[in-house]
C-alpha positions, 0 to 999 in steps of 0.5 A: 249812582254809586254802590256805597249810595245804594248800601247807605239807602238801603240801610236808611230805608230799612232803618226807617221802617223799623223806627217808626213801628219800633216807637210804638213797640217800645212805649207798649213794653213790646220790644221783645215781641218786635224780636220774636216776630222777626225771628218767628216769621221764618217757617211762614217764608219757607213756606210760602216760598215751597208753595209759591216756588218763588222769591217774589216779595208777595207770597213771602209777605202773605206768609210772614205776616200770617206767621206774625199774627200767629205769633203774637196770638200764642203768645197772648194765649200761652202767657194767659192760659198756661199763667205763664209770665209774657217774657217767658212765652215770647222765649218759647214761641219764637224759639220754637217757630224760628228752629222750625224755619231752620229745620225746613231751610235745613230739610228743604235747602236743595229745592230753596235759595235760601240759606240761614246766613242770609236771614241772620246776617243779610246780603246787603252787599248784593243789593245794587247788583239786583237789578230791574230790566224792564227797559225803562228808567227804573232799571238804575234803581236796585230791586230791592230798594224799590221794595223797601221803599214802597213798603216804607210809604206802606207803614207811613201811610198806615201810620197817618191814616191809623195815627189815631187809633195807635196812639190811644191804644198805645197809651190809653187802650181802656179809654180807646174800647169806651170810645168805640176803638178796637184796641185789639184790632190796631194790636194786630195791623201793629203786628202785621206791619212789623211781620212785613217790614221784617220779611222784606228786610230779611234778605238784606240787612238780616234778622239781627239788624232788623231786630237792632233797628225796631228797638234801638233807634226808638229807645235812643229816640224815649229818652230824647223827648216826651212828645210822640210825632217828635219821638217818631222823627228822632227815631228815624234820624238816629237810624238814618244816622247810624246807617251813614256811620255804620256803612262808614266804620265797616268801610275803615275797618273792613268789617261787616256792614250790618255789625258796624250799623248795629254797633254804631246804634248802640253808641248813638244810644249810649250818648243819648243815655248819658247826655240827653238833656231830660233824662240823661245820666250826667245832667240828671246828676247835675241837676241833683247835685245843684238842688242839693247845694 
């Protein structure tokens, strides 16, 4: 396989996590919390990595998504306790928590190879160097592509078995607890979901892009349709998309990968803006025009 082939999967899988827990985080008017989680989850990586004194994905999962949990319960608790209003207590939270992570980095970075470039801006770059050595066929198949893939079949599956459960709590959580469901509980497997695919995302596309890619492609994906299975797919799409084009624009330019990716999102999603059959700006002029006349 080629190493752009390998960038390119690497970003498409990536992508493709993000979207499908980006559509839910977007229609509960959650987008921002999708931000805090993957900037708040950095002192739980520390700190499973100076417990465990490992890179291995299972104790920074287990880290970040206690730190993803925490996370969303302040939030909650500030923002009701102290009255304060729910922007306001994401801001404190998760600034607060990610400079936590980067004193630890700072205090701790001659016992950690970690490095706050990484978790910003990723080492996708790197990643078809990574490689298995088990003997076997796996080991053309990247390390970290693996991973993203096996936590990609992770969020589909819980996203099938749980399909339910989120959409009645997404768009009807009242009628969801009289019913007999948790709305709670799917809140919390929702944040724990995004707490894992941001930490596995971490070290290659970096914190900025993952936060592009859990609201960007889902918000393209709001404008183009009404229905939720449909939404899902358009939002996986347009992040596959801006994967190939992005990793495209950075190769012309000689750019960052993970910059090209993000910019190319927000083109994809100005054209939606501007031309989405329903609510896009200029046929929505249109059409006010021609009633007009």
């Amino acid at each position: 396989m080629s190493y752009s082939f390998w960038i390119i999967l690497t970003g498409a899988l990536v992508a493709s996590s993000c979207a499908l827990l980006g559509c839910f985080l977007v229609l509960r008017k959650m987008s921002m919390i999708g931000d805090a989680i993957s900037h708040a989850v950095l002192p739980g990586i520390v700190i499973a990595f100076l417990i465990s004194g490992s890179r291995s994905s299972l104790p920074m999962l287990v880290g970040a998504a206690l730190v993803g949990v925490l996370t969303t319960f302040l939030i909650e608790f500030i923002s009701k306790k102290a009255r304060m209003q729910n922007d306001a207590a994401i801001g404190l939270v998760f600034t607060f928590l990610f400079a936590v992570g980067i004193i630890l980095l700072t205090v701790f970075a001659d016992k950690m190879d970690l490095d706050a470039d990484c978790v910003l801006h990723g080492e996708i770059l790197f990643v078809p160097l990574d490689l298995f050595t088990t003997g076997t066929f796996l080991d053309i198949v990247p390390r970290k592509i693996m991973i993203l893939f096996i936590v990609f079949i992770v969020v589909v599956v819980a996203l099938f078995i749980g399909y339910k459960g989120f959409l009645l709590t997404t768009f009807d959580p009242f009628y969801a607890v009289s019913i007999g469901i948790s709305s709670v509980l799917w809140h919390y497997v929702l944040m724990t979901l995004v707490s894992m695919v941001t930490v596995v995302s971490f070290e290659s596309v970096g914190a900025i892009l993952v936060v592009a890619f859990l609201v960007v492609p889902a918000a393209t994906a709001y404008l183009l349709t009404d229905n939720l299975k449909r939404m899902l797919v358009y939002s996986v799409l347009v992040g596959i998309l801006s994967s190939v084009l992005g990793y495209g624009l950075a190769k012309q330019l000689d750019s960052s990968i993970p910059g090209s990716m993000t910019a190319v999102l927000g083109i994809l999603f100005l054209l939606a803006f501007l031309l989405a059959p329903k609510y896009g700006l200029l046929p929505r002029k249109f059409v006010f025009k021609r009633d007009r006349l």
